[in-house]
C-alpha positions as a Python dict, from the first residue, in 0.01 Angstrom:
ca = {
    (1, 'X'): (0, 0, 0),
    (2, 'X'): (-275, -134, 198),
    (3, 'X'): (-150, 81, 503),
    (4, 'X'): (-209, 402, 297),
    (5, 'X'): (-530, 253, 179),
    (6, 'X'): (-630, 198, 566),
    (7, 'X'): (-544, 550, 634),
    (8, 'X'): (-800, 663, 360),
    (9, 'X'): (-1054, 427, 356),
    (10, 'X'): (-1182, 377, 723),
    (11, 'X'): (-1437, 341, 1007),
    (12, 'X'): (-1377, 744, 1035),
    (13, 'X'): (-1437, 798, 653),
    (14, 'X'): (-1780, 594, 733),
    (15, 'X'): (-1866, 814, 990),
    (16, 'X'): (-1786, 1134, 776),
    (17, 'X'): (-1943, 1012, 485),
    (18, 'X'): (-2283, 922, 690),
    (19, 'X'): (-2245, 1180, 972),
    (20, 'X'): (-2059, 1453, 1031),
    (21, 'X'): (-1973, 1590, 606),
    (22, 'X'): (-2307, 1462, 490),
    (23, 'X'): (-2563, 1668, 758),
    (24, 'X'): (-2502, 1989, 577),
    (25, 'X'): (-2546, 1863, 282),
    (26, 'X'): (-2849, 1674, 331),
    (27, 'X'): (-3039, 1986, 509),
    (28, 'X'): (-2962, 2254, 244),
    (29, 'X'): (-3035, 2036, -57),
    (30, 'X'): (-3370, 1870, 68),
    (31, 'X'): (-3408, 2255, 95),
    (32, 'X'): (-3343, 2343, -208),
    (33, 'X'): (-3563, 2019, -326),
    (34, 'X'): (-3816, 2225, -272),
    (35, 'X'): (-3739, 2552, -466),
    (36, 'X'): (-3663, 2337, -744),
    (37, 'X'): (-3984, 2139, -751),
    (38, 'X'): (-4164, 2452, -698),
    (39, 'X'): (-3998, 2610, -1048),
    (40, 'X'): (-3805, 2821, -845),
    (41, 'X'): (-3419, 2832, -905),
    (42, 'X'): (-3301, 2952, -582),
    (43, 'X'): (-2882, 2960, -558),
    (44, 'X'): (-2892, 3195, -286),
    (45, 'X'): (-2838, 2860, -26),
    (46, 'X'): (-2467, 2984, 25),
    (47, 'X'): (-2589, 3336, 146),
    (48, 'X'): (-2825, 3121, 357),
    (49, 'X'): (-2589, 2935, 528),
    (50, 'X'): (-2364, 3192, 578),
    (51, 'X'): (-2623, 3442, 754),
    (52, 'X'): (-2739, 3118, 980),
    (53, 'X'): (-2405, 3022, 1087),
    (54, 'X'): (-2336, 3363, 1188),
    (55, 'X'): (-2643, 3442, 1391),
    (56, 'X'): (-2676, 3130, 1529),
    (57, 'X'): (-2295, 3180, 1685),
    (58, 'X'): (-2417, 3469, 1813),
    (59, 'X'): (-2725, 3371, 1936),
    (60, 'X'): (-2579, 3109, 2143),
    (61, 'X'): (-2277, 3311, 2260),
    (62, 'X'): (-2506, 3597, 2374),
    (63, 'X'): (-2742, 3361, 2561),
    (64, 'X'): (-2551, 3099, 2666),
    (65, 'X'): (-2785, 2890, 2516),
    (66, 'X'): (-2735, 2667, 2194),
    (67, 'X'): (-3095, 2620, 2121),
    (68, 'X'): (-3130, 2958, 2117),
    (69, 'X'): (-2855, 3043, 1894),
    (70, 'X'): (-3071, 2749, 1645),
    (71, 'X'): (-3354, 2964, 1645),
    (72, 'X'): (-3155, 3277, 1622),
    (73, 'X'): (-3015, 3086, 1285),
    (74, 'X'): (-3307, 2939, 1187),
    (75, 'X'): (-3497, 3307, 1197),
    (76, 'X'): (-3247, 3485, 997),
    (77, 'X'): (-3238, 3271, 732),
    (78, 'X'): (-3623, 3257, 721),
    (79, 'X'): (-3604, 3633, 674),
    (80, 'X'): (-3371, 3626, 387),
    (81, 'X'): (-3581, 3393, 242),
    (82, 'X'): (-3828, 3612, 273),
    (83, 'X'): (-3639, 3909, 128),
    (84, 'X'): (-3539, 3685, -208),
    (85, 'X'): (-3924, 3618, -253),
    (86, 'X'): (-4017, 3918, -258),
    (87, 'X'): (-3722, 4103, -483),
    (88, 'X'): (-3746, 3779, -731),
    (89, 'X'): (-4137, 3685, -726),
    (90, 'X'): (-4347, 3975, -676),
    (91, 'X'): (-4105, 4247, -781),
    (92, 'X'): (-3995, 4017, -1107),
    (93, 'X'): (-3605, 4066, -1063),
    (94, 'X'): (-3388, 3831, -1233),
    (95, 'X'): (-3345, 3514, -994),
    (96, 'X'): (-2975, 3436, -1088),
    (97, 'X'): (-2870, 3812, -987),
    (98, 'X'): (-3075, 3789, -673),
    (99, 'X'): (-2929, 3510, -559),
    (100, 'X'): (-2595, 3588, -678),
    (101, 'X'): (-2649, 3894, -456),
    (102, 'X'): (-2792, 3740, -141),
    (103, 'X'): (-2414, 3477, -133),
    (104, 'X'): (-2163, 3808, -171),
    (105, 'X'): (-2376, 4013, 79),
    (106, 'X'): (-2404, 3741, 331),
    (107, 'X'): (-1992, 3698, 283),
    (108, 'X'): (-2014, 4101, 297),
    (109, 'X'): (-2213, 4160, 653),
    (110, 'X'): (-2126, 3878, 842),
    (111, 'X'): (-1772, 4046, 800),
    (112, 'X'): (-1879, 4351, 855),
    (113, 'X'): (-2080, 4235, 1202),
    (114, 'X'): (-1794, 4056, 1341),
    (115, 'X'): (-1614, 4391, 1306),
    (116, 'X'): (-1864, 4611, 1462),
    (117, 'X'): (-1993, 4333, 1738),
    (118, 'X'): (-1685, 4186, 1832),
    (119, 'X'): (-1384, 4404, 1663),
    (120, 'X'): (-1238, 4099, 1498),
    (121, 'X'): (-1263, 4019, 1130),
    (122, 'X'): (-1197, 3660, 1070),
    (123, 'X'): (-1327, 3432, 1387),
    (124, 'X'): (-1596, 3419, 1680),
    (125, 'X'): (-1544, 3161, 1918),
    (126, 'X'): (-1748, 2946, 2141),
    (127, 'X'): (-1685, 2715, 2436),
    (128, 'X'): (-1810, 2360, 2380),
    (129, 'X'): (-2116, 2398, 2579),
    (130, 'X'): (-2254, 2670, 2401),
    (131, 'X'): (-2315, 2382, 2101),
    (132, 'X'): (-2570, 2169, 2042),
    (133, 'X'): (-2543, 1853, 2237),
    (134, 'X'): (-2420, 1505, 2045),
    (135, 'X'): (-2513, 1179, 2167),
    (136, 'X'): (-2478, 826, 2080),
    (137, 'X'): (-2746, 549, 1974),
    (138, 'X'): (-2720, 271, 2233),
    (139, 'X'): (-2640, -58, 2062),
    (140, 'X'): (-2577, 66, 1738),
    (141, 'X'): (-2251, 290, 1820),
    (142, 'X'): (-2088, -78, 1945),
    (143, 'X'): (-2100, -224, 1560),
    (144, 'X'): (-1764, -257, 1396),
    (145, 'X'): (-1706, -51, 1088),
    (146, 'X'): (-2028, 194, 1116),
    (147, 'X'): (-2019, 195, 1493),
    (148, 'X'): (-1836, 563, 1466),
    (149, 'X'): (-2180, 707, 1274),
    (150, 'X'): (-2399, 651, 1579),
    (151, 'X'): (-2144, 781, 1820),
    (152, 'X'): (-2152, 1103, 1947),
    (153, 'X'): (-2313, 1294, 1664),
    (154, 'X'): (-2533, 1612, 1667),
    (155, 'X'): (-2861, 1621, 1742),
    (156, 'X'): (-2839, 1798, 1398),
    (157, 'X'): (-2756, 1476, 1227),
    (158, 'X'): (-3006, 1263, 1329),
    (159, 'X'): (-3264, 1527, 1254),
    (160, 'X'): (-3092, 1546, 901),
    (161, 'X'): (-3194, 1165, 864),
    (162, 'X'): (-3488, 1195, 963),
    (163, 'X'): (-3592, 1493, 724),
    (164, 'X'): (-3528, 1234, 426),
    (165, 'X'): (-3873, 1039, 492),
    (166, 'X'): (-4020, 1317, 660),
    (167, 'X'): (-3935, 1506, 329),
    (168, 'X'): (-4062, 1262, 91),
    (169, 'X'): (-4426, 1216, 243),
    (170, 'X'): (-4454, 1597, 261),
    (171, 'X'): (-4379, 1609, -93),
    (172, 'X'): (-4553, 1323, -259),
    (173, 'X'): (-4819, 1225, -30),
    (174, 'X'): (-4971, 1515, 143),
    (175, 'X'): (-5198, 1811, -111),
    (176, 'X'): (-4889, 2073, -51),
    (177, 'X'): (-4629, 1848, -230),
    (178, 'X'): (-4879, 1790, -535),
    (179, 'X'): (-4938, 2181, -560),
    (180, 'X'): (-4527, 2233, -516),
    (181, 'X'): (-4468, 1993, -788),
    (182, 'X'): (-4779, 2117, -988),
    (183, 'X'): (-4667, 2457, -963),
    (184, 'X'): (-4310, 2338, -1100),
    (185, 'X'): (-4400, 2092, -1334),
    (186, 'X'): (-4660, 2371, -1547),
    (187, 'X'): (-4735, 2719, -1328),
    (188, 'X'): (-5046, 2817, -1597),
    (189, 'X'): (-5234, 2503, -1549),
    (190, 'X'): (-5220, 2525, -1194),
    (191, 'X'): (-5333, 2847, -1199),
    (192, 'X'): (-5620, 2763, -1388),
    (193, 'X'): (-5746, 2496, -1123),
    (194, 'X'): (-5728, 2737, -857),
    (195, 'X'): (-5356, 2745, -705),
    (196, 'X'): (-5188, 3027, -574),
    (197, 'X'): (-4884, 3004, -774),
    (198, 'X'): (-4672, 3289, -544),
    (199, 'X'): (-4828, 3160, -253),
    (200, 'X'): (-4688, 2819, -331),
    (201, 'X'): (-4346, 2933, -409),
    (202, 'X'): (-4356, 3135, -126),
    (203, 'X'): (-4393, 2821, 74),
    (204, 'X'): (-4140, 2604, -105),
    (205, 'X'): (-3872, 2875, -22),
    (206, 'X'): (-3961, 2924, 348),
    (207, 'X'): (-3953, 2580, 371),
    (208, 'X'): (-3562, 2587, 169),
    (209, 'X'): (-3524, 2895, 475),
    (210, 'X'): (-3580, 2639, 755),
    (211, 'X'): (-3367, 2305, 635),
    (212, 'X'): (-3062, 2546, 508),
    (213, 'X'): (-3106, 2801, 897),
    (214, 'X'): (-3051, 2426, 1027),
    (215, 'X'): (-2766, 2360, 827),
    (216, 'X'): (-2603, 2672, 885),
    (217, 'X'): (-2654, 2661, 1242),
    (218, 'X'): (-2465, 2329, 1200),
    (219, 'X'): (-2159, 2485, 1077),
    (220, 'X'): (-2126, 2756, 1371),
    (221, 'X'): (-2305, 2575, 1680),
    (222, 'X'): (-2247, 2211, 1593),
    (223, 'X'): (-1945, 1941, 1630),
    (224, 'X'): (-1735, 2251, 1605),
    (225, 'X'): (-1855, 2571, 1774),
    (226, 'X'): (-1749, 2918, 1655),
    (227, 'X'): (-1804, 3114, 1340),
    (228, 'X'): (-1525, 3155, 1074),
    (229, 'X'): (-1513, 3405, 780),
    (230, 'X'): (-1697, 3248, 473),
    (231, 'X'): (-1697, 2951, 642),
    (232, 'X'): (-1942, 2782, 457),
    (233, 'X'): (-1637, 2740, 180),
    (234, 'X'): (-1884, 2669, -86),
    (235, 'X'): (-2065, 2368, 79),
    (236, 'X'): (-2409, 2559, -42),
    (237, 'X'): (-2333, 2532, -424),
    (238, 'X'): (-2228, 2127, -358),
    (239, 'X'): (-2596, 2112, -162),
    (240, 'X'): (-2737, 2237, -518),
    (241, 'X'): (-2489, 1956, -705),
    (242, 'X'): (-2619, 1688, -468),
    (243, 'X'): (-2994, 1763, -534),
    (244, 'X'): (-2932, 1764, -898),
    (245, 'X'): (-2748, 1484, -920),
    (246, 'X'): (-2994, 1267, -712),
    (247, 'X'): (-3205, 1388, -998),
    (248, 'X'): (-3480, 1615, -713),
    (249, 'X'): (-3605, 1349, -516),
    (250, 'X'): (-3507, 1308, -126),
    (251, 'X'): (-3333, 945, -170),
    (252, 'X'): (-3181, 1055, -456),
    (253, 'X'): (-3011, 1387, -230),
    (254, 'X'): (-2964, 1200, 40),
    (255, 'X'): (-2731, 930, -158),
    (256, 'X'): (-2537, 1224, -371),
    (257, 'X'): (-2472, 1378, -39),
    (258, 'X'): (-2302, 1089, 80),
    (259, 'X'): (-2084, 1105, -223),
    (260, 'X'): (-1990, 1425, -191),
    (261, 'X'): (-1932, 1405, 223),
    (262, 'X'): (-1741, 1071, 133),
    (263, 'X'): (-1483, 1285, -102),
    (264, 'X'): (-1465, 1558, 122),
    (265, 'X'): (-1365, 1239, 387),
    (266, 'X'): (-1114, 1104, 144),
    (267, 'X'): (-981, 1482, 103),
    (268, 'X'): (-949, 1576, 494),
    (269, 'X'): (-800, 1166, 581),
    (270, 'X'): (-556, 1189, 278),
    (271, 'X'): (-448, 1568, 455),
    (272, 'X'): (-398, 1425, 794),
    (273, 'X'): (-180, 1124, 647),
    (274, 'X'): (23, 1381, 433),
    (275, 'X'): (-56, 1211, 113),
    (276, 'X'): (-31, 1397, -245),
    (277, 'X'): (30, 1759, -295),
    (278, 'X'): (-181, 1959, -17),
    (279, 'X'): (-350, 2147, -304),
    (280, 'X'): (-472, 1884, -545),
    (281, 'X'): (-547, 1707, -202),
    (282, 'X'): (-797, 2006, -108),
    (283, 'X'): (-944, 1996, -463),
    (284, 'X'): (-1079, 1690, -384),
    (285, 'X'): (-1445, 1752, -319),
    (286, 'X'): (-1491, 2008, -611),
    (287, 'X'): (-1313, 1779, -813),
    (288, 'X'): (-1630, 1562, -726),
    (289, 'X'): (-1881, 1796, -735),
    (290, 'X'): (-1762, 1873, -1113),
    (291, 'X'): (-1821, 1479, -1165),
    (292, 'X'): (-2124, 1445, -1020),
    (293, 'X'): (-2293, 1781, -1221),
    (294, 'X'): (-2147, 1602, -1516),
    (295, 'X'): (-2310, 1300, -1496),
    (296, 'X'): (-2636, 1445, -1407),
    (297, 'X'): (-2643, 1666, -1715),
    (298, 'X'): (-2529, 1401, -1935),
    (299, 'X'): (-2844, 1223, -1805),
    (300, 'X'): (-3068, 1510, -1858),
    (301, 'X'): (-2949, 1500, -2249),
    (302, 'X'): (-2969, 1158, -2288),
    (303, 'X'): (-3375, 1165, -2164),
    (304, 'X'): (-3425, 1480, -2338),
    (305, 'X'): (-3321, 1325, -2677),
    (306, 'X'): (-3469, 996, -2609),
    (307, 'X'): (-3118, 832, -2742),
    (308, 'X'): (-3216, 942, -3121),
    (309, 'X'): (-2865, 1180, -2988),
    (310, 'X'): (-2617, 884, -2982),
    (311, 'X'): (-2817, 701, -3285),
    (312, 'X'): (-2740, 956, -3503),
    (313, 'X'): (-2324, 999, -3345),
    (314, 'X'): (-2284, 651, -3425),
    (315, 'X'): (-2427, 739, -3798),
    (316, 'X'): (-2769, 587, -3834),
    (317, 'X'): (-3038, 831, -3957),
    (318, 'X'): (-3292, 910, -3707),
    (319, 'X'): (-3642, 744, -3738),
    (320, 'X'): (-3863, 896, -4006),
    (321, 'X'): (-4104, 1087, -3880),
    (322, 'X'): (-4448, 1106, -3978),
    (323, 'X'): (-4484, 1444, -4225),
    (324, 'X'): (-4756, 1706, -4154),
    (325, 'X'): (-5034, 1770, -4372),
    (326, 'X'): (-5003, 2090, -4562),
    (327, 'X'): (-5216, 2362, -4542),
    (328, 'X'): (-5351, 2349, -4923),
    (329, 'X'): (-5426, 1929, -4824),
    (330, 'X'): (-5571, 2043, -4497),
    (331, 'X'): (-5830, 2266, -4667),
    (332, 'X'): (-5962, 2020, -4849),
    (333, 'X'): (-6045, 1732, -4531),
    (334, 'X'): (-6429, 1876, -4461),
    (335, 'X'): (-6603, 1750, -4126),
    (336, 'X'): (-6816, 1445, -4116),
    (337, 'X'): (-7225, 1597, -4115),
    (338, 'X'): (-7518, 1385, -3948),
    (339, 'X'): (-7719, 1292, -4200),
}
């Protein structure tokens, strides 16, 4: 038992959990952070990833030259971002269906590009140089159990844990973060003192455009260079489950992300040890990601309700609330005069 336990629970889980599974996730939802602070519910981070990962592939297999292929990554997703602005904000489409749209046409036209560029509908492979370089933290990569998470990761990675202070200052100690969360929070009174509402927004998803072009450039021109066929296999929608359930603030994503990279570990080290049914094995991190939205909504309730819910389940009344005056009482109260 503890054998199969060893094989499951490990240095290498560590590693995934910290490193490798839980970049992704911690670039696309700080990204998202900021749509959703901003009142804007953006679910197109799939497409997002999706149209990075494929033109940063490109980008560096063209050139030769991984940093190009981030920019290359970085820029298209800046200009879908751009695109979903403008269809839902100033032209006043319905956000779900944009979104919805933006994730099936990025699955759409990446296919479609790989047939026209390259004649081959499924893969686009790189050489290990054309990714981004790894390297390991002196010191730190020599430490038993979480040695493996400072040793030879992405630059990617370390920028990921960076963004998570970098994040929270820009958000909650800088004039831009108090207009993003103004603008979320109540979008007439900010208006009223003067804040570009759209311009905000606008901001908040260029901003979601640059942390989830990094994350998809991850996918195609990091640990593992080349571009797949919908290879972000749904890692955008677990991005939006990880900044919900760390409840919107960048601690809070960065910890759910862990969770989620940490099942996706226990999923890929209970594959290579054969254990369980392959499918239920695979299931793993949605299995999770179900959990996790779960517990965040029940949360949600239980603040909305202010616990006067489960009061009443377990069958006490609810406090007595204080009863308005009616309108023939009301008529009667007159206004204090001066004398």
């Amino acid at each position: 038992m503890w054998q199969t336990l060893s094989q499951i629970f490990n240095s290498q889980l560590i590693a995934e959990a910290l490193g490798t599974g839980a970049t992704l996730l911690i670039l696309a939802g700080l990204g998202y952070m900021f749509t959703d602070r901003a009142g804007v519910f953006n679910i197109a981070i799939e497409g997002l990833l999706l149209f990075a990962a494929f033109f940063a592939a490109v980008g560096a297999g063209a050139t030769n030259n991984p940093w190009v292929g981030l920019l290359c990554g970085v820029a298209a997703s800046l200009v879908v971002s751009l695109i979903f602005f403008a269809v839902s904000i100033k032209l006043r489409a319905d956000i779900i269906i944009v979104g919805i749209g933006v994730n099936l046409l990025a699955s759409a036209v990446t296919v479609f590009l790989l047939h026209g560029f390259f004649n081959n509908d499924s893969n686009y492979e790189l050489t290990t140089s054309q990714a981004l370089p790894s390297f390991s933290v002196p010191g730190l990569s020599a430490l038993p159990i979480v040695g493996p998470t400072f040793t030879s990761e992405s630059v990617l990675t370390y920028l990921a844990w960076l963004s998570i202070p970098l994040t929270w200052v820009v958000l909650y100690r800088t004039r831009l973060g108090l207009r993003i969360r103004s603008v979320g929070e109540n979008p007439d009174a900010a208006a009223s003192v003067g804040v570009n509402v759209e311009r905000i927004q606008l901001t908040a998803i260029m901003i979601c455009g640059l942390l989830s072009g990094l994350a998809g450039a991850y996918l195609s021109i990091g640990p593992l260079p080349g571009f797949n066929k919908d290879m972000s296999a749904g890692q955008g929608w677990i991005a939006l489950a990880a900044e919900t359930l760390g409840n919107g603030t960048p601690l809070g994503t960065f910890i759910a992300s862990i969770f989620f990279a940490a099942a996706r570990g226990v999923s890929s080290n209970m594959s290579t040890a054969q254990l369980g049914a392959p499918q239920l094995v695979d299931a793993i991190p949605y299995v999770a990601t179900v959990v996790g939205l779960a517990v965040a909504a029940r949360r949600a309730l239980s603040r909305r309700t202010g616990g006067a819910g489960r009061r009443r389940h377990r069958g006490q009344p609810p406090e007595q609330q204080p009863q308005p005056i009616a309108a023939s009482q009301n008529a009667d109260i007159q206004p204090a005069t001066g004398a």
